[in-house]
N, C-alpha and C positions, 0 to 999 in steps of 0.2 A: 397899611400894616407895615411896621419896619421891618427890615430883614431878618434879623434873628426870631422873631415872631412868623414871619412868612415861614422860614428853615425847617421851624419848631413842626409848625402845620403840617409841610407839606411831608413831613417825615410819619407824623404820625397819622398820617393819610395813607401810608404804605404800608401798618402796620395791621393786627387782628389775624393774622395765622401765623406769627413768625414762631409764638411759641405753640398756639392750637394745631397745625399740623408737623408738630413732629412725631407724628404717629410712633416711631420706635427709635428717638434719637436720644431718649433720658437725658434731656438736656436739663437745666436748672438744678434740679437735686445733684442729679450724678456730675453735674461741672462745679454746682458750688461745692460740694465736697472734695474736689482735687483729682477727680478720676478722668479717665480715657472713655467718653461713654461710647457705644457701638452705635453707627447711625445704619441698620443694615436699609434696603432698597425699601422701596413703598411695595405693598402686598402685591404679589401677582397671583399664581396658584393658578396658572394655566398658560399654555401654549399659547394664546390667545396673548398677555397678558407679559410673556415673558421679556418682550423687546423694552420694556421698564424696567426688569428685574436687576437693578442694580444703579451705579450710581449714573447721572448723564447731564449734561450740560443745558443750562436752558434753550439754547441754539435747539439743538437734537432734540427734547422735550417740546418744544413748538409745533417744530416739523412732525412728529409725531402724533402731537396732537391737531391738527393741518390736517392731517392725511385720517385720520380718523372721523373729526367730522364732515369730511367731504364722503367717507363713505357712507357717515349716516345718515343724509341727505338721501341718497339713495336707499339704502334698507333701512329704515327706520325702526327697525322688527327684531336686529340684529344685538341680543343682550348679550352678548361677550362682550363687543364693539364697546358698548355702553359700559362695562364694569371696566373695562380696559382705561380707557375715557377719563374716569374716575380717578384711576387709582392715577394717571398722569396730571391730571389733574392735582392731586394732592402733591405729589412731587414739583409740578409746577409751582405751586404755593409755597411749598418749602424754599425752594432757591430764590423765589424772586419777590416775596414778604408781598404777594397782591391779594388781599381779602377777598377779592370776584373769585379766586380761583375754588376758596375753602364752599359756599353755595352752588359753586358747578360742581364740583365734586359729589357736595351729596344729592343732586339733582339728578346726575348722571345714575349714581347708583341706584334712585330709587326706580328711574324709569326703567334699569336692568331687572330688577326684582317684580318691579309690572308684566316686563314682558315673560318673565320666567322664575317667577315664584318660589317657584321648589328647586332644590338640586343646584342651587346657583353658588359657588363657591364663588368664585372671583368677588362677586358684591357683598356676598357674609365680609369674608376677607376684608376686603375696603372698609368697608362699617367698622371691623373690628379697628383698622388704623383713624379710622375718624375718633371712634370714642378713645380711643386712646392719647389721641392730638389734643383732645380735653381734657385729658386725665381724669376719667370718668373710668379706672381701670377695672370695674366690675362690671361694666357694662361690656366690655373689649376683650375682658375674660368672655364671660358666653356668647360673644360673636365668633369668639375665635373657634371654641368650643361646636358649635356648628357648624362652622366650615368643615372643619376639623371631620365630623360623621360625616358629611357630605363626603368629603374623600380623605381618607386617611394618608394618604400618599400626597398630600400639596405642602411641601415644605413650607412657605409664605406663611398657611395656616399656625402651621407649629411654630415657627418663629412667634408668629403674633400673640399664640396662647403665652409663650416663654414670656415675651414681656409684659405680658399683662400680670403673669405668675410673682414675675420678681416684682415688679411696681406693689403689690402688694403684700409683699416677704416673706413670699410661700418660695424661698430659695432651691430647694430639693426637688420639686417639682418644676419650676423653672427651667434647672437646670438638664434635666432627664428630658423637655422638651426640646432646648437648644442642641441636645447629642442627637434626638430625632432629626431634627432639621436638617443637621449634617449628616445624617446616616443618607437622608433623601435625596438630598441636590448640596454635595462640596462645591460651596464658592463663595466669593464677596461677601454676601449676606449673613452666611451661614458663619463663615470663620469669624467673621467680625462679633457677632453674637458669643461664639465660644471665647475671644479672644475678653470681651468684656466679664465675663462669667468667670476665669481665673483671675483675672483682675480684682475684681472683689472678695475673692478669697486670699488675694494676697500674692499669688504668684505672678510675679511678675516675669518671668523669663518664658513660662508656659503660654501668657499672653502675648508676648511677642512673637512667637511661634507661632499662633495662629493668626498673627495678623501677617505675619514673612509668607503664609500660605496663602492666606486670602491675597498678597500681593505679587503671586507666583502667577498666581489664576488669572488676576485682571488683566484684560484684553483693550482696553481702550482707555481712553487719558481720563477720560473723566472717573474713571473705578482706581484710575492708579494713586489719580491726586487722592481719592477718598481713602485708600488704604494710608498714603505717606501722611495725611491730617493727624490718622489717627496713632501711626508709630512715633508720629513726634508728640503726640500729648502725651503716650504711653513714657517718652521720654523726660519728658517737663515735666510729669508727677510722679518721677523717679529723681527729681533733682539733676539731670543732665538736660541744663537749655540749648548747648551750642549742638550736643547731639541733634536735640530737637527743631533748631531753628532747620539744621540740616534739611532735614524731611520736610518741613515746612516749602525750603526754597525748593527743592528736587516737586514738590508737589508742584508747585506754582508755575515748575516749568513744562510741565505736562497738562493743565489747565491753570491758566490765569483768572479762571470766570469764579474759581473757589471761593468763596470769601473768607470760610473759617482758617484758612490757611494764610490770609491775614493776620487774620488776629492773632495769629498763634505767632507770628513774628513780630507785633507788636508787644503779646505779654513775653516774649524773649526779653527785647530793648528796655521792657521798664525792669524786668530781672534783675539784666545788668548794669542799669545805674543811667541809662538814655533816654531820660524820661521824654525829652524833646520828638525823638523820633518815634516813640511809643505815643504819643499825644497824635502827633501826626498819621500813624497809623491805624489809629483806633477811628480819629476824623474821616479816614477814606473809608471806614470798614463801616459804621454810621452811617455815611450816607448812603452806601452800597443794599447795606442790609440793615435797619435799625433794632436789631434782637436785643432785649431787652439786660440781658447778660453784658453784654458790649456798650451800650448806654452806659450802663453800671461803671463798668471798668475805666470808662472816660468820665465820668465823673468821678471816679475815685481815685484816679489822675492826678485830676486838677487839684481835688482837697491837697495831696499830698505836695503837690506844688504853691498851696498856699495862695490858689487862685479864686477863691469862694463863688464869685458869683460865676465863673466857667461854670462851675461843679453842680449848685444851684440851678444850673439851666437844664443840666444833662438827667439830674433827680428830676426833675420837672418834667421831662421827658416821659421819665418811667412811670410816674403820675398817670400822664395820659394813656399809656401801655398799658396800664395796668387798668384802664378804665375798659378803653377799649378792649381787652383781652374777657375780663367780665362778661361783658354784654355780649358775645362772641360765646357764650354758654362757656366759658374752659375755668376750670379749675385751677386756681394759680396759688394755694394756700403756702403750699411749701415754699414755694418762691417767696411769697409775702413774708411768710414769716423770718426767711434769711436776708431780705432786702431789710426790713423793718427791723429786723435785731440790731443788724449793723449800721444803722441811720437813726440811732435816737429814737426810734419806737419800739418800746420794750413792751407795753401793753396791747401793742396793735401785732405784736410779733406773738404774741401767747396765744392768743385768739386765735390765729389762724392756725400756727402750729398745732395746739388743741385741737383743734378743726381736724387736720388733716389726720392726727393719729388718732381719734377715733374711726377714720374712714381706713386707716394700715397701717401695718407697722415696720414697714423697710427701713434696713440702718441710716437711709439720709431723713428721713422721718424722727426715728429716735435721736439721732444727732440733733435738727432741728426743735423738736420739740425739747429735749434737755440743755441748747445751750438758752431757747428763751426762757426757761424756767429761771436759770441760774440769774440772768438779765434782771429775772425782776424779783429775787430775792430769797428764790427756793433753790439753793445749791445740794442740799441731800439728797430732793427728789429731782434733780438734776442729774446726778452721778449714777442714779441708776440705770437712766436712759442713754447717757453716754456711752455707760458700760457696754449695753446694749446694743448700741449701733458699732461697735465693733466687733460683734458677733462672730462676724463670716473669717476674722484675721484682717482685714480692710487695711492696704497700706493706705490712708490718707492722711495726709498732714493737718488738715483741716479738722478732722476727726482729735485726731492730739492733740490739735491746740485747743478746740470745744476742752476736751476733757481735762487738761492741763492745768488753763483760765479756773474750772469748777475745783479742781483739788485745790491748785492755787485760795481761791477764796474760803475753803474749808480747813486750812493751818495744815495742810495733809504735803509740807515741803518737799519733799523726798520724792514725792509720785510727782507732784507738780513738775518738780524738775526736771523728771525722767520723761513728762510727756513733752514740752515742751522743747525739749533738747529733740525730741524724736519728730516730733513737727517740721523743724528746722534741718534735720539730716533728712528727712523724707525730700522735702523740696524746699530749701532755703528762701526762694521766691514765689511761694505760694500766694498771699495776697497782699497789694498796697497796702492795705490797711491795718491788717493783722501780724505780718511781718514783725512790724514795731513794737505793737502790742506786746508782742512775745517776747523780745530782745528786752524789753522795759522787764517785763516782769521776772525772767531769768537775770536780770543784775539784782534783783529786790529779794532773791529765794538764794542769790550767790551764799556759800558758807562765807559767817565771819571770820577774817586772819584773826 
């Protein structure tokens, strides 16, 4: 096997929960659309359960996981132990992209619900972040939903109902859940969740506020980096990167082990025109973590450097991700279909899209399903869904240039203009690849002298 073949392998050997457990991190939708998505902690909902509740380093996630199963050696009988287990386990997976972790996990949980059947909140809770990690968001609604009667008082629960609410664009109720959550237990999790919740309506200042809160709160390096992750994307999709890169390095200096904090100094440097060192840091972020997002970005890298077959390899990559990710039971529709719109599969991008809005209809949904519509020739019934996904006020860039593109192709100059121009003011360096897109098409919509 030659080496870039071995690479290929051994990467996507690490891969199959990097996007299945991110139980509440709205990653894919909510990043391909240009937002700050909230990664609050993995479920806890109990004393028991709390030494997780928030962000932690895979070092400290070991050890706690270490220390737990040497106690269940001893009690075997012990179903908090066991839902605890679980839910570090899922967290484990998140940070360290190892697929054994995403089958202990639900192993751990069921042996919880063996031993204690009824009244088990911690392992409802877990469950719900499982189905969730699949985006199986109706199932992770009435997990949450149970935990929930089990005790009305476990914030984790309410968090979990929140995002399974918004996952599928029941926004109002969502939201009324994520105010519970904070009413319950202010912190990390909770503020992060509110801070994502004005963000999709648009306010941007109120968002930051609640992340300045959540970063008041955090006690330890690994919650500080997860807040500063998050005020620098809150920054980058406000069009301020050096703000952003900022919090980026402040993160990284209070945990190193972050890796999206990487990346986010990576999509800094290609922002601003260093595409060398952004190549370079998307390579260490790859090999670190290979999320499929991040594959993306380094191949879309290379195209722009005009390196094909680099690019070629990294799509290749997402190939096998996407295979693996399948067979890992998770729903990757939305993903496909924004991967596949902007890669020359317009028919493979509709299908899925389709797919997925008939399962909901959240604005990265509508957005998604109307910009493949437009792709493959229906710009009318395009516009509508565009319209749509900006419902809530959504500052995304991404969002305008979808809707932009579609005016654009319907002689509708004027809106065209105005969306595309607002894409550009939202976040100038919103993507490789669409950047240009948009600058091409604003010189073509210019008034004639």
């Amino acid at each position: 096997m030659n080496t870039t073949a071995r690479t290929t392998s051994q990467r996507l050997a690490r891969l199959g929960v990097v996007i299945t457990l991110v139980a509440t991190m709205f990653v894919g939708a909510a990043v391909a659309a240009g937002l700050a998505p909230s990664t609050p902690s993995p479920p806890g909902g109990s004393a028991v359960a709390s030494s997780f509740d928030g962000a932690a380093s895979a070092g400290d996630l070991q050890a706690g996981i270490t220390s737990l199963q040497v106690r269940l050696e001893r009690l075997p009988g012990d179903w908090q132990s066991w839902a605890t287990l679980g839910t570090a386990y899922v967290q484990q997976a998140r940070i360290t992209a190892d697929p054994s972790y995403y089958d202990k996990a639900e192993g751990a949980f069921a042996r919880s619900l063996r031993e204690q059947p009824d009244g088990n909140e911690p392992a409802l809770t877990g469950r719900a972040s499982l189905a969730a990690g699949r985006h199986d968001f109706t199932a992770a609604l009435g997990l949450a939903r149970q935990a929930v009667k089990v005790n009305p008082y476990g914030a984790a629960a309410h968090g979990l109902l929140g995002d399974a609410l918004l996952e599928l664009g029941r926004y109002d109720e969502a939201f009324t859940a994520f105010q519970r959550m904070v009413d319950l237990r202010p912190g990390v999790p909770s503020y992060a969740r509110a801070s994502y919740a004005w963000e999709l309506r648009g306010d941007t200042p109120r968002a930051r506020a609640a992340l300045e809160q959540a970063l008041a709160v955090a006690y330890n390096s690994a919650d500080i980096a997860f807040v500063r992750y998050y005020l620098g994307e809150l920054a980058w999709n406000a069009g301020h990167p050096a703000a952003a890169d900022r919090h980026y390095v402040e993160g990284l200096r209070r945990d190193p082990s972050y890796v999206p904090l990487l990346a986010g100094r990576a999509k800094v440097a290609a922002a601003q025109g260093r595409k060398q060192a952004a190549v370079r840091g998307y390579t260490e972020v790859v090999g670190r973590l290979p999320q499929p997002s991040y594959v993306i970005e380094l191949g879309d890298l290379y195209a722009s450097l005009d390196q094909g077959a680099k690019a070629r390899d990294q799509y290749a990559l997402v190939a096998g991700e996407r295979q693996l990710l399948v067979a890992a039971g998770v729903n990757v529709d939305l993903e496909l279909a924004l991967y596949d719109a902007d890669h020359g599969r317009p028919r493979a991008a509709l299908r899925a899209a389709r797919a997925e809005w008939q399962r909901r209809r959240s604005v990265f949904v509508e957005d998604a399903y109307g910009w493949a519509l437009h792709l493959n020739g229906r710009s009318e019934q395009a516009l509508v869904h565009a319209r749509r996904a900006q419902r809530l006020g959504t500052r995304s860039a991404l969002f305008a240039f979808h809707k932009g593109m579609i005016e654009h192709s319907l002689g509708m100059r004027a809106a065209a203009r105005a969306d595309l121009r607002r894409a550009l003011r939202i976040n100038p360096g919103f993507s490789t690849l669409q950047v240009p897109q948009a600058r091409r098409a604003l010189a073509q919509l210019a008034p004639s002298s």
